[in-house]
N, C-alpha and C positions, 0 to 999 in steps of 0.2 A: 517262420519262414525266412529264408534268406535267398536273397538275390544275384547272381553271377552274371557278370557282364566281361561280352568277350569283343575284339574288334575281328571280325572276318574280312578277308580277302577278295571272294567275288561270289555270287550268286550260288553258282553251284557248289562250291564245298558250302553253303550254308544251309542249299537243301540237305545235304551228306548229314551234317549235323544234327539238325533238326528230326531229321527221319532216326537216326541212332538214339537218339535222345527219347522219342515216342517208344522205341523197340525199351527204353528202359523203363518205360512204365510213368514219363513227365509227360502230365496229361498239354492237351495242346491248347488249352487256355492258358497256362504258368510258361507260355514260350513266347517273346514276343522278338519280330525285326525289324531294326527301324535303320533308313539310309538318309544318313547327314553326313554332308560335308564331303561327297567323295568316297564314303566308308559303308560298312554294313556294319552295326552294334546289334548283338545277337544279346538278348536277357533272358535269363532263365529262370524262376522261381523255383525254388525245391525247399524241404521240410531243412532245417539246420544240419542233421547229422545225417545226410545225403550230398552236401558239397562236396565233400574231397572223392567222394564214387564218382560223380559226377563229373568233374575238374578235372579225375586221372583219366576217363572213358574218353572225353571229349579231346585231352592232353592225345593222348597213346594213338588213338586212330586218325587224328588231326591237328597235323606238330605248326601247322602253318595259322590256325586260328592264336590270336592274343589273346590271355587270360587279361582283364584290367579292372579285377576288383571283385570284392565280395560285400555286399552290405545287410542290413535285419532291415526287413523290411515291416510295415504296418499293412495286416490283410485285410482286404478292397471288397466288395460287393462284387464279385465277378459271376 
């Protein structure tokens, strides 16, 4: 699994996301939103060779969300 962290803008394009992101089939445990600092960090879990589907979806219909990184993540007891 690998992890996509993005910085969103304001509440609503994060539900936008979020909802697009379910329509792809990312169940809505592997989605998580956390607001620090002024910010909304949207993270995503997906299988490794679904990042870049993932990245262009979210890129293409939502130019205003930051991409800020992809990392391998170690999977959790969820």
């Amino acid at each position: 699994m690998k992890r996509i962290y993005c910085v969103v803008p304001n509440l609503d394009l994060t539900g936008l996301i979020v909802d697009d992101l379910l329509l792809a089939q990312v169940e809505d445990r592997h989605i998580d939103v956390l607001a620090k600092w002024g910010r909304l960090f949207l993270m995503v879990d997906v299988p490794g060779n679904r990042v870049d589907e993932i990245h262009q979806l979210v890129q293409k219909r939502h130019p205003a969300a930051a991409f800020a990184g992809v990392e391998g993540i170690t999977p959790s007891f969820r």
